[in-house]
N, C-alpha and C positions, 0 to 999 in steps of 0.2 A: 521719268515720273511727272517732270512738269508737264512734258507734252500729253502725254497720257492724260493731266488733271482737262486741259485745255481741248482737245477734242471729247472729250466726257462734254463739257461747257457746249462748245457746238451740237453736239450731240442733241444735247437737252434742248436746244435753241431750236432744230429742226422740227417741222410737224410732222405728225407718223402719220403714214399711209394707213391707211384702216378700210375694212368692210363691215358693213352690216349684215350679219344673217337675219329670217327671215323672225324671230323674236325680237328682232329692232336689238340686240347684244351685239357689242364688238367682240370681234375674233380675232386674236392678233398671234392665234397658234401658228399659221401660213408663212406670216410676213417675221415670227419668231426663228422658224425653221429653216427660212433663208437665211437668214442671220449666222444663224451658226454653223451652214454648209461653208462661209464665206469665211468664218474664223476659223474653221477646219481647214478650209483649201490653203489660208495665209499659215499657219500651223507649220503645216505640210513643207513651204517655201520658207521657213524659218524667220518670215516676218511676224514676228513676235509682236508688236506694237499691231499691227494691222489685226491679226487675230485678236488680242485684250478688246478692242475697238469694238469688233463685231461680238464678241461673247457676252460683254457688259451691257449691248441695245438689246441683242435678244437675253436674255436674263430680265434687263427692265422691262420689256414687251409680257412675257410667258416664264416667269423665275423657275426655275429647276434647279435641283439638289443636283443634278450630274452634271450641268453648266457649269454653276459654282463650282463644282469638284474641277474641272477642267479648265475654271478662268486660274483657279489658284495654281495649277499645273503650268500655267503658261508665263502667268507672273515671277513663279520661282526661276523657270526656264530664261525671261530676261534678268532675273536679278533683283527684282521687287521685292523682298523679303517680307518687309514690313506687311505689303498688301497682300502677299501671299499667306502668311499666315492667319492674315485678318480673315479670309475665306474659307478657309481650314476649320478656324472656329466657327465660323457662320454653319458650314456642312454639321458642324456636330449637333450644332442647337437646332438643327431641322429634321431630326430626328432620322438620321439615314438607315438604308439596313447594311444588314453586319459586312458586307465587301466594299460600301462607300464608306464605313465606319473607319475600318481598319485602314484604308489607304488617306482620308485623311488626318489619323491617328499617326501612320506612318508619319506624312508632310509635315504634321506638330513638329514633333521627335528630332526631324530632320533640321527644322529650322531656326529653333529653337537655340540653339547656340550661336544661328547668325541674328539675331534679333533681342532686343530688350525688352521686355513686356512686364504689361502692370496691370494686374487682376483691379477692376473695380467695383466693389458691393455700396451698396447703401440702405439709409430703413428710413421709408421705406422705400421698396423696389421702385424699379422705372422713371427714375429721374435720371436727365439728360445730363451728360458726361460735356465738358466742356476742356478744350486741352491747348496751355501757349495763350491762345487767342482768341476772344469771346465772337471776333468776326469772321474765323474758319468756320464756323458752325459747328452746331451739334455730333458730337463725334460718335453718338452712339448710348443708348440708355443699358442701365443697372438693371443686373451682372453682367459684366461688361469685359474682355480681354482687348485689351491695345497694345500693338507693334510701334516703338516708337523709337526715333533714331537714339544714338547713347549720349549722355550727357543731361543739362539740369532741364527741367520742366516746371511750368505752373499745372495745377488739374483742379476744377470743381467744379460740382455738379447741383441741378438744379430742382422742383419740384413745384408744384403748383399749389399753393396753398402751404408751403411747408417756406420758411425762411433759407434764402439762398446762402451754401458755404460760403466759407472766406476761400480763398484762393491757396493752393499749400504749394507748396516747393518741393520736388523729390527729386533724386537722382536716378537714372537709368545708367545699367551699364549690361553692355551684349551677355545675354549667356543667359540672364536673370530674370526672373518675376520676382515685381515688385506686387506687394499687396496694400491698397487703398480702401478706406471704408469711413463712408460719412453718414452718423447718422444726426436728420434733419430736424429742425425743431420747426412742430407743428403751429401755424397762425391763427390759434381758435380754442377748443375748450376741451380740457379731460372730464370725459365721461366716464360715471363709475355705476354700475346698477347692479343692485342685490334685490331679492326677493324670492316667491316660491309658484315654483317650482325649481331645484337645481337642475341644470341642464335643459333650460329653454332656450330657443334660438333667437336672437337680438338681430332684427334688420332694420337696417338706415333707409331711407327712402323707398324705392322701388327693385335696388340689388335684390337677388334671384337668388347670392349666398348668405350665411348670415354672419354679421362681423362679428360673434363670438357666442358661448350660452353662458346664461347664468349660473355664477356670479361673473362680471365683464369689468373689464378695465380698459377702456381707448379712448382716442383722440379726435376731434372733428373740426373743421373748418369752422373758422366765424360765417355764421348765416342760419338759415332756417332749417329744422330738420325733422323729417318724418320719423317716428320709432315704432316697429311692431315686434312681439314677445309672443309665438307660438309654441305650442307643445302638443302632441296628438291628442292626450287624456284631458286640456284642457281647452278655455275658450282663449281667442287673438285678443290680446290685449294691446291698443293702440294710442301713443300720444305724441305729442310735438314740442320742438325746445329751439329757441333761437340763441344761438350761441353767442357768446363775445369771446376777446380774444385776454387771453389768460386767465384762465375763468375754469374753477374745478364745479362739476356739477354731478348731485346724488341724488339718484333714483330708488326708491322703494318701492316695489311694483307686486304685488300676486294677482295671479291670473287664477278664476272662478274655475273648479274642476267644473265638467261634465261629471255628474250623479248619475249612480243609480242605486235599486236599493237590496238588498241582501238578507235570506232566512234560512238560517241551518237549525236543524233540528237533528236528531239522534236515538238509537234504538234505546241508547243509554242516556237515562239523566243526568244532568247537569254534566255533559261533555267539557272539557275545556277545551276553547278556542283562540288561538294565535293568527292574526291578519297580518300576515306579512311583518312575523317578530313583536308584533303588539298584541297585548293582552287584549282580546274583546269581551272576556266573560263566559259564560256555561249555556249550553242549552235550556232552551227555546232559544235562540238569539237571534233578533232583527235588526239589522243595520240602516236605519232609514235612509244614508247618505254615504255611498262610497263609491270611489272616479271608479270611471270604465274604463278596461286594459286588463290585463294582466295580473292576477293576485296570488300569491300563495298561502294554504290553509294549512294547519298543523291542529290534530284533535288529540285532544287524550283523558283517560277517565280512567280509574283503580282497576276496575274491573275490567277494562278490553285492552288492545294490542294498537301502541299509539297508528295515528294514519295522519299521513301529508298527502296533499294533493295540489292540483294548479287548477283554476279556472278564470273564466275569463268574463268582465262585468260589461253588461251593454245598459248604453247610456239610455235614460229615462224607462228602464224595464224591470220589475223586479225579477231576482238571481233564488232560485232557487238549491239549495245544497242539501242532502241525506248523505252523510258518508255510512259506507258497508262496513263497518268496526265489526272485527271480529273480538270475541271472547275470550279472556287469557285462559288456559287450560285449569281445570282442576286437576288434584290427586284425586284423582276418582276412578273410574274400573278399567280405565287404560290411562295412565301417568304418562308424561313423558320419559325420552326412554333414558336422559340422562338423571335418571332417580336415584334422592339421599340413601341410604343404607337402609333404613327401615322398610323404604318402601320394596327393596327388592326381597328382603326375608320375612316381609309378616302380609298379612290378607286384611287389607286400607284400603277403605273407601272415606269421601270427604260429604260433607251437608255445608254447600257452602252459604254465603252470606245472603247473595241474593237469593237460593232456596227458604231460607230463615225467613225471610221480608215477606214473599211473595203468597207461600203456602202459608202464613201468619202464625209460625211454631211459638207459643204461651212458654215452655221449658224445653231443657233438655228432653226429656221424656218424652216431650208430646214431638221434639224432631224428631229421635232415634225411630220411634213408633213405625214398623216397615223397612228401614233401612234392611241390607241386606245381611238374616242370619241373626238380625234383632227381633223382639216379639214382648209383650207385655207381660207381666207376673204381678199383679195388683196384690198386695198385701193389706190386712185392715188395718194398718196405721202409715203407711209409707207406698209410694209407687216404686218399684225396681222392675229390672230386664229379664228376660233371658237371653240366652245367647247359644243358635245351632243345637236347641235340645235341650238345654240344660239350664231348669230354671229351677234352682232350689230356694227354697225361702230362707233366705240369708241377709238381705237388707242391704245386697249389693257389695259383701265382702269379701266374694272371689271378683268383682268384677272393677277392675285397677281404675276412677274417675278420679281426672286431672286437671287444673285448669293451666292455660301456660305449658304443659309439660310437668308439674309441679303437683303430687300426691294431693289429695280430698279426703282421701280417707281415714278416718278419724284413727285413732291410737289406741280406743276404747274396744268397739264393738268389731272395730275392722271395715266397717261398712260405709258408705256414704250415699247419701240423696242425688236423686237423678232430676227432684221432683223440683219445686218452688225454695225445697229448703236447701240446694244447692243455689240456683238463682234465678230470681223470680222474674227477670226479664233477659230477653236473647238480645234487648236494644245494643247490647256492648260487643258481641260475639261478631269475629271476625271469621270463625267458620268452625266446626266441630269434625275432628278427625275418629273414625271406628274402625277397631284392632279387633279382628277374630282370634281367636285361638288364645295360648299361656301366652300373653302381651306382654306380662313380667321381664320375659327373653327382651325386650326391646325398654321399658319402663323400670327401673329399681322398684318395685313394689309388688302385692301379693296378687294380680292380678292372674287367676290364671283360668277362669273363661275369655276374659277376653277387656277392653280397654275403652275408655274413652275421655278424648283429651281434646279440652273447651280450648279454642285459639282465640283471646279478645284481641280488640282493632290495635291496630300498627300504630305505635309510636305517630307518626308524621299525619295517620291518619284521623285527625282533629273532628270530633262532634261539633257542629255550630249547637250555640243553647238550646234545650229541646226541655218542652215537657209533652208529659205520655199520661194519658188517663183512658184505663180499660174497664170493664163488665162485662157478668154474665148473668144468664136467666137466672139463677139463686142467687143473686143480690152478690156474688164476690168481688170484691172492687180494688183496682192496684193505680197506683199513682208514684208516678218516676222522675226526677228531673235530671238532667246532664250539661254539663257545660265544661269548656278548656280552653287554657289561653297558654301560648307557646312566645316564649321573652327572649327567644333565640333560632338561630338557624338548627341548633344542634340539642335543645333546651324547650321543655313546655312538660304539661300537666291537662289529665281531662278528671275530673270527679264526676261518681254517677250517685245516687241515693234514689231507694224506690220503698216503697212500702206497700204490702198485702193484708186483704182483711178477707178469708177464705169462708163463707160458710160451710162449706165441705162439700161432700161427694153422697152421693145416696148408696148409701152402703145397708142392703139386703141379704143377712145371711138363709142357712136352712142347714138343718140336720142332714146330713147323707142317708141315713135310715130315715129318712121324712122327707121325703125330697118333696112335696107338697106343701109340707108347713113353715111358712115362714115365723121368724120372732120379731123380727125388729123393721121400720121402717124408716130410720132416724139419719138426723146429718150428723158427720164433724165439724167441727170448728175448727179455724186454727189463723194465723196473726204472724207475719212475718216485716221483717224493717229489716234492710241491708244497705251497706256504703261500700262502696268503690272505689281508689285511687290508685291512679297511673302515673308516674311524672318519669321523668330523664331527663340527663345533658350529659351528650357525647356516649360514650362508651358504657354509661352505669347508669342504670333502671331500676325503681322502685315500683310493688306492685302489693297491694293492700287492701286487706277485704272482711269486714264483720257483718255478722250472720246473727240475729236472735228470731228464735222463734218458738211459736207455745201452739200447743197442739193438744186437739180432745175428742177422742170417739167416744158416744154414746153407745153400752153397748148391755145388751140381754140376753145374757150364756147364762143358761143353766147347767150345771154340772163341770164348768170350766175352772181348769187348773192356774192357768194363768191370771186372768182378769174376771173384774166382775162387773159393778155397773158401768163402769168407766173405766176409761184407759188414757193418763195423760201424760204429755212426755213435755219439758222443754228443754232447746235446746240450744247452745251459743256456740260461737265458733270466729275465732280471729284469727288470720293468718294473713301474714307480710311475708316478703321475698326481697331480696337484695341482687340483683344479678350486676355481672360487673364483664362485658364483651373487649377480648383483648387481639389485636391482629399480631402474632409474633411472626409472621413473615408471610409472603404470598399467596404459600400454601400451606400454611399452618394458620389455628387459631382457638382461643383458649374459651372457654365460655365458664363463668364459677359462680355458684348460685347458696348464697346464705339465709335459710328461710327458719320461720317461729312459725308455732300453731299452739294455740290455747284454745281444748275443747273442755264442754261439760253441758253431761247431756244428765236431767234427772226423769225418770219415771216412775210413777201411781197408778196403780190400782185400787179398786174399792169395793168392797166384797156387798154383794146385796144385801140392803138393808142394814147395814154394819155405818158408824159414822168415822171408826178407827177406821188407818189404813190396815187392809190385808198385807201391802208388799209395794214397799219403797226399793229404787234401786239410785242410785247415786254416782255417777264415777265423771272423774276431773282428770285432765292429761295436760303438761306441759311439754314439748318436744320442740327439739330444734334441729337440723340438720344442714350440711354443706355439702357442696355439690358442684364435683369438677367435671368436665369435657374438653376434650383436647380431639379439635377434628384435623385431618390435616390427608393431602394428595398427592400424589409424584407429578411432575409437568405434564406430563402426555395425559392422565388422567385415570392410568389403566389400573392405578391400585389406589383404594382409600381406608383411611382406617380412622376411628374414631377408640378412644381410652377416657375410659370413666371412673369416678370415684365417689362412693355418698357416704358419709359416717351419720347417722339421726342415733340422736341420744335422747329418750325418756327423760325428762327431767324430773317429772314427775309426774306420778300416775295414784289416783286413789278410789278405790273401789268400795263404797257402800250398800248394804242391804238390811234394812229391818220388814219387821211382818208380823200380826197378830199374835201375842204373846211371847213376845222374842226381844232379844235386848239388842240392839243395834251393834252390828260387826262391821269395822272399819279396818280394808287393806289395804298396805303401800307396796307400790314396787317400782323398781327402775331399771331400765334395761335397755342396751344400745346395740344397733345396727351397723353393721359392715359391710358394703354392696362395692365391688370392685366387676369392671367387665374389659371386655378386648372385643373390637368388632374389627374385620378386615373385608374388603371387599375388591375381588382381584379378575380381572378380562384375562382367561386362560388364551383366547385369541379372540376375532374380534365379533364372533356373534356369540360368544359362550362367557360368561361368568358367575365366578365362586365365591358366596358370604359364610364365612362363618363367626362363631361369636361362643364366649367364653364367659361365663357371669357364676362369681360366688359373691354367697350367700354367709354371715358371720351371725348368730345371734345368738346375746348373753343369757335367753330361758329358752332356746328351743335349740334344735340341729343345722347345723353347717350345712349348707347344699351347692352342689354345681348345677348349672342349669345351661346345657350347652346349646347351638343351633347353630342350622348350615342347609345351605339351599343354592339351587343353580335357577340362571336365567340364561334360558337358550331363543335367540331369535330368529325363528325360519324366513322372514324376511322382514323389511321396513315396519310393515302392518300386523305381523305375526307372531306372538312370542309365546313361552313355555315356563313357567313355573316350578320349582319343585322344592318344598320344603318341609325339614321336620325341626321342633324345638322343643322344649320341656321350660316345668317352672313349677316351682314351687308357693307353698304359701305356709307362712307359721300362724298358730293358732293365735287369736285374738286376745287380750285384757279378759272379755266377759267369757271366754270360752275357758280360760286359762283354771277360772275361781268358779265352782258351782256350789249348788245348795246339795247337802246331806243329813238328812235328818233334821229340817231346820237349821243346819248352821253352813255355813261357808267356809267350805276346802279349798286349797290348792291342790286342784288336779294334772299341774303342767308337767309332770314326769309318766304319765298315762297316755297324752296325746304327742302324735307327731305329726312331723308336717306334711299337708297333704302334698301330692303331684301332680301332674298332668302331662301330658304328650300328645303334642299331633302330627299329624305328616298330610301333608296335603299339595293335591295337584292343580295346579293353574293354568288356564288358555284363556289372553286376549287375543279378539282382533278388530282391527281398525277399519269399519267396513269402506265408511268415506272420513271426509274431514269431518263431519260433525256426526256420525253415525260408530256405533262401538258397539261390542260384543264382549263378554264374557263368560266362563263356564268355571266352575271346580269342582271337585272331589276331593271329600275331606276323610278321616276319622280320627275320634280323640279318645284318650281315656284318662281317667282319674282313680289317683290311687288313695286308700287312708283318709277320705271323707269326714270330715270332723262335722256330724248332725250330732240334733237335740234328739233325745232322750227321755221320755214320758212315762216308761213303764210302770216306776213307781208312782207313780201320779203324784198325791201329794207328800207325801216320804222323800222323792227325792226329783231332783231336776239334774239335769247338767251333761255335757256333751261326750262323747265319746267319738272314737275312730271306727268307721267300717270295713266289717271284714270282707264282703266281697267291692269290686273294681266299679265304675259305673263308665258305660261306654255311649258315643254316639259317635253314628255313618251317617254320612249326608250330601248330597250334591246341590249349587247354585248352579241358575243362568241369566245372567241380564242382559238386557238392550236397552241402550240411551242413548239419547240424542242431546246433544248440550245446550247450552242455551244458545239460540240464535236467531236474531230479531225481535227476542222477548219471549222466546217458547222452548218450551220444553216438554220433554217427554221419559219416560222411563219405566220399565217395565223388570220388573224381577218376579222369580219364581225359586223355591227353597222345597226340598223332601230331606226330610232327618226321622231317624227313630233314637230312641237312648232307651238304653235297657241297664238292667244289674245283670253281673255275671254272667250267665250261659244267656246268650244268641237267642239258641236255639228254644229255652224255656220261657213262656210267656211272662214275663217281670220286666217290664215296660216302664220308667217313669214316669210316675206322675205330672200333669202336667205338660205335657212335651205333644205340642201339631205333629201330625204326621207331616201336612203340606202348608207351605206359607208362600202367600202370594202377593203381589203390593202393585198399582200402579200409578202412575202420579203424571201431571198433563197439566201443563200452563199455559196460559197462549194471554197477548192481548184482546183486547177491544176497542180497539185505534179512537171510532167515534165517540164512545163513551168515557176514553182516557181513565180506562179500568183491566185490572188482568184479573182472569180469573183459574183459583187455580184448583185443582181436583186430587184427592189420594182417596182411594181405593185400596181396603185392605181386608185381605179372605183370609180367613184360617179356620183349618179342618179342627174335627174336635178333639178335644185333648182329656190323656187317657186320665180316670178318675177310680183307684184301687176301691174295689167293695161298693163299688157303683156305677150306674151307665154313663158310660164318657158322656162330658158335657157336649151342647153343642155347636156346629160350627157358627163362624161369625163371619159376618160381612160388612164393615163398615165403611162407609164413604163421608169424608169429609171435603167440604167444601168450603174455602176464600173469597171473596173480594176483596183486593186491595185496590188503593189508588198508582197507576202507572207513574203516575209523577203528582207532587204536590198538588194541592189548592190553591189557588195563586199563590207559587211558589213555597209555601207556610206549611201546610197539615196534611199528614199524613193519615190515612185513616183505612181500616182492616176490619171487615163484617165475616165473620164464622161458623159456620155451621159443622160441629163434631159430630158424628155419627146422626148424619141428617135423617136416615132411615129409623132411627130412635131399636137398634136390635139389640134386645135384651140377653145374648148369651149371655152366660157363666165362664168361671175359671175353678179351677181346684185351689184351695187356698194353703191355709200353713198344713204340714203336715204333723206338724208340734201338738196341734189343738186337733179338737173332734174334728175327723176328716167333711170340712166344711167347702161348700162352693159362694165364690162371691162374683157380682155381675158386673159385667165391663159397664161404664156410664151409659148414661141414656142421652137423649139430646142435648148437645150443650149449644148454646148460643153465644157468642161473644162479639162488643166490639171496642176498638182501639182507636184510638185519637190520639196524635204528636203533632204538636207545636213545634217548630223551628225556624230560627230567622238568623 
């Protein structure tokens, strides 16, 4: 070894031979290659020493990984252990490939037990290793493996800028690694820097890596130092710090984004928008200032189907964003197919919110108006429906009106207003669902043309303060205010209050046998004020509603039995609801509903010329009822069933009538309701399923009824499905039906009448032509049994109702096509053929009343520039048959909106209306009670609407 160190020495001493190639570079591959034919050829002749000799010049001439591999072969071969393993390691850290790996992997393994060795790390890296004696020299820098003979040793190592170890003392002994680790302390100053961006790159001088990102923690030499903090989305922030030594120093740095600036808008107002998890606000939204890179968006709004996207911001450009939000689906003439119960057993359609807003619908009324298998029946004191044929003048007391799901219909007359005096504004209405056919099957109540059930706004779904103020061309004026404030995640309240001041309708009758002459050309009057409240927290909702309203036609009948100059009615109505929503398990869940109503409606008449009344009526109702649902599902889904239960108890009922020369007769009565049902709905496989449903009927003055129903829904594919249903339903006679006039006095007739019936069976086909495009078709027919009409014969001798003895029937087929909303447009097209007859088909006894053809179509669309939509209904009806006179005739009316597409600087809403712009004066057939009289659908109305909100 010693000789060996000593020709190394000479070695070093000698000058190398060299050439220049013709780049002026020395080449010392030539004079390398001899080298080691020469350590090869002494190899060969087992001069061991002669070979190390020649390997070690060529290696420092031309270094090579397979010299190394062969000096260490040849060192082991004399006995060097120490230095053989040192080269061992050298091959592994020059990153051999896997057949030099393994053979000096082998050479470890092997030597390792003739040798001592002591792993050296330090921090940081690359400090010089010093071993024994600081005048051997440098033994080798960190990480570091040394062979070292067995017995004690000094070892430390060195750094530049870092304070040198103390010296330590360790034992070596053959066989073993020892492990050594110093870390060094730094001669200069901890740097600490925070600031923003996280994750920016921190560079010391002109280094090409960067010593760490923010936030940083290191150490630097006493002296001057360059700092630079890049990031791609931002700008190089650069400064300078001259260190001392022991010295902590702190950096607060932000570096200026690169801007740019950002505008989403939306098909839908007031979208909300999330900037990468941060609230930014609602459409229109301009972001003057945001870095360029990379962003993520998240939109969402009540009405569409939320959307996230990614896009990418370029610095100093504005960004522009439209996201494509599609439209959440209505229950409209293709539902989705996972539908509640009702929808797969009864014939629903929806008028939803944005329909309400946009075509500018004043009442219930004026939305049904066109819907599909709806149709107008103007009465001269009240507006009511008909429904698929069948509009008898009734006041809307076969026809079940809901609000909430929650009966309207009064306790008295049976009936209820569709008009203003249900509610004078849609501002609250979160969408209105229409039940064709005995609805009762599906409602506790006597609906049995058919349904309709007002859905006000969601809980969570909060009015900001609004006021509303409307008109129309006769001076009618309505003014509403709304406001809610929510003191919880689970908790809140909105109040609405509006008031109406009506001058009325131009109501023009005419004799049937005079159809020529008119009498009268006069307005009504009428005056309505209602309140609203909503509140909940958690599970339990309160919902609250008063109604006063006073109403007065002007009227000049001669020879009429009922009225005479005048006709006036008012009428109150209070009704609260308690619901209380219970989840008793995953797939169960309870819904129970404790509701009051206090009605009382009074009417006058005034005989001409007379200052006495001719004929007061009077009647007052107190009723309460409760009301359970228990809906609940099996896991897979394939069977549902919903159990119902309502008890409503009369609490009290009183019935009034005086009349010219009559002593006033006052009746009481009280009488409760028992409505129990069973709904199941079961997937026989998986494009076929079966509803049916079970509902009795208990009441304390009329007859017990079942009233059953069952229907298949078969889907020929995805887009295609099949309908097929039949139900029945009953209805008991009314309060004022119950008690009539004979002989001037008032009977109880309620052992005379029963309850009437109804039944339909009806066939269905949707299909789904694209995503926004739909299809409809049915085939219906209904009949009704036991009819409870008024009754005239006696004229003034006697009034009061009776049941009829023949059936009254209607056949009918729909077909629509719609398109939903999408982009702000809409479109919708229906068409309706119905007849209704009494008894025999085949013999011309036609009702009254009743289009042959009803037709409707409705188109919205924006005005992007004008930041207006306008919207259009179109509605035909053929004429409607008029006994003992020429059918009236048909009607055409087109109504036309403008509404605003989005606020006024964010604030006012505002809605310009024109009702039957063509001003077409058909007629209708009116009560059949009174001289068979025709009354005229309105003539032009004009309206417009103004809302404040902030």
């Amino acid at each position: 070894m010693h000789r060996l160190l000593l020709v190394l020495i000479a070695l070093h001493a000698l000058p190398c031979a060299s050439q220049e190639n013709p780049s002026g570079q020395v080449d010392y591959g030539e004079e390398s290659g001899l080298l080691f034919e020469q350590g090869k050829k002494a190899y060969d002749r087992h001069d061991y020493l002669s070979a190390i000799e020649a390997f070690i010049e060529s290696h420092r001439l031309a270094p090579n990984i397979n010299i190394n591999l062969n000096l260490a072969d040849v060192l082991e071969m004399s006995g060097q252990y120490d230095q053989a393993i040192h080269h061992y390691y050298d091959v592994l850290h020059s990153h051999p490939d896997l057949r030099t790996e393994a053979a000096a992997k082998a050479g470890i393994a092997l030597l390792k037990k003739q040798c001592a060795l002591i792993h050296i790390t330090s921090k940081p890296e690359h400090a010089a290793i010093y071993f024994d004696r600081k005048e051997l020299g440098i033994q080798g820098y960190t990480p570091h493996i040394l062979a070292q003979p067995e017995g004690i040793h000094q070892i430390w190592v060195e750094h530049q800028d870092y304070r040198p170890s103390d010296p330590k003392i360790i034992e070596l002994k053959k066989g073993q690694t020892v492990e050594f680790h110093a870390d060094l302390e730094l001669i200069g100053t901890r740097i600490l820097i925070h600031g923003k961006p996280e994750g920016a790159a921190v560079y010391v001088g002109s280094e090409e890596q960067p010593v760490c990102t923010l936030p940083c923690d290191f150490q630097l030499p006493v002296g001057v130092h360059l700092f630079r903090a890049e990031h791609p989305r931002y700008f190089p922030f650069n400064w300078s710090y001259a260190g001392e030594e022991n010295q902590t120093q702190t950096f607060n740095i932000a570096l200026e984004p690169k801007l740019g600036q950002l505008v989403v808008d939306s098909d839908f107002y007031k979208t909300h928008v999330e900037i990468d998890g941060v609230d930014y606000g609602e459409t229109p939204l301009y972001v003057d200032a945001i870095s360029d890179g990379p962003h993520h968006l998240k939109f969402t709004h009540p009405d569409a189907e939320d959307l996230e996207t990614d896009i990418e911001i370029s610095y100093q450009t504005t960004n522009e964003v439209h996201p494509s939000m599609k439209m959440k689906p209505d229950v409209d003439i293709v539902t989705p197919y996972d539908e509640h119960l009702p929808d797969l057993s009864s014939s629903i359609s929806l008028i939803s919110k944005r329909e309400i807003h946009y075509f500018g619908y004043q009442t219930v009324y004026d939305a049904v108006l066109g819907a599909r298998g709806f149709y107008s029946n103007t009465e001269p004191h009240m507006s009511s429906l008909g429904v698929r044929g069948i509009a008898l003048s009734d006041e809307n007391r076969r026809l079940f009106v809901a609000r909430n799901g929650h009966r309207m219909n009064n306790a008295i007359t049976g009936g209820s207003p569709v008009d203003s005096l249900l509610m004078a504004t849609l501002s609250d209405v979160e969408r209105i669902e229409l039940f064709r056919g005995p609805a009762s099957s599906v409602f506790l109540g006597n609906g049995i043309t058919g349904a309709i059930n007002v859905i006000q706004r969601e809980d969570l779904d909060l009015p900001r303060p609004q006021l509303e103020a409307a008109a129309t061309k006769d001076s009618s004026l309505h003014f509403r205010g709304a406001g809610s404030y929510q003191w919880s995640p689970e908790g809140g309240f909105w109040l609405s209050a509006d008031m109406t001041n009506d001058k009325g309708h131009d109501w023009s009758f005419h004799r049937r046998y005079n159809h020529d002459s008119y009498h009268s050309h006069d307005h009504d009057r009428s005056s309505t004020q209602s309140i609203t409240l909503r509140a909940w927290q958690g599970h339990l909702s309160f919902f609250g509603h008063y109604l006063h309203n006073w109403h007065e036609i002007p009227i000049d009948f001669t020879g009429m039995a009922l009225y005479g100059d005048s006709y006036k009615q008012k009428y109150d109505r209070a009704y609260a609801d308690l619901q209380y929503d219970l989840k008793l398990s995953p797939n169960w869940q309870l819904k129970s509903h404790l509701s009051g109503d206090l009605t009382s409606i009074l009417n006058q008449s005034i005989l001409p010329g007379e200052d006495s009344p001719h004929e007061d009526q009077k009647a007052q109702s107190i009723e309460a009822a409760l009301h359970f649902d228990l809906f609940g599902h099996t896991d897979d889904n394939r069977l549902k069933m919903q159990l119902g239960l309502e008890i409503r108890q009369d609490l009290w009922e009183q019935f009034e009538q005086t009349g010219l020369d009559r002593d006033r007769q006052s009746l009481h009565t009280e009488g409760t309701q028992a409505s129990a049902y069973a709904r199941a709905e079961y997937w026989l496989f998986k494009p076929l399923a079966l509803a049916a449903q079970m509902q009795l009927n208990l009441f304390e003055d009329a007859d017990a009824t079942w009233a059953p129903q069952v229907s298949l829904l078969y889907r020929l594919s995805p887009q295609n499905r099949i309908k097929l249903f039949y139900e029945q339903a009953y209805r008991a006679p009314s309060l004022m039906e119950r008690y009539s006039l004979f002989n001037e006095r008032v009977e109880l007739q309620k052992a005379s009448l029963k309850n009437e019936r109804a039944s339909k069976l009806e066939l269905e086909y949707s299909h789904q032509l694209t995503e926004r495009w739909s299809l409809l078709s049915s085939l219906y027919v209904n009949s009704f049994e036991q009819l409870i009409l008024f009754d005239t014969s006696g004229r003034f001798n006697a009034q009061y109702y009776q049941n009829q003895s023949k059936d009254l029937y209607s056949l009918g087929g729909e077909i629509a096509i719609e398109r939903n909303w999408a982009d702000s447009s809409f479109l919708q097209v229906r068409y309706s053929i119905q007849r209704s007859w009494w008894g025999n088909a085949f013999i011309d006894n036609n009702l009254y009343n009743s289009p042959l053809h009803l037709a409707c179509l409705k188109i919205a669309f924006p005005l992007r520039h004008a930041g207006m939509m306008v919207a259009n209904r179109l509605r035909i009806e053929s004429e409607r048959y008029n006994p003992g006179a020429p059918d009236t005739e048909s009607a055409y009316l087109w109504d036309l909106t403008i509404t605003s597409e989005r606020p006024l600087a964010g604030l006012i809403d505002y809605a310009i209306g024109f009702n039957n712009l063509l001003d077409w004066r058909a007629s209708i057939p009116a009560q059949s009670n009174l001289d068979p009289l025709e009354s005229p659908q309105l003539g032009r109305t004009i309206f417009m609407r103004f809302r404040l909100q902030y």
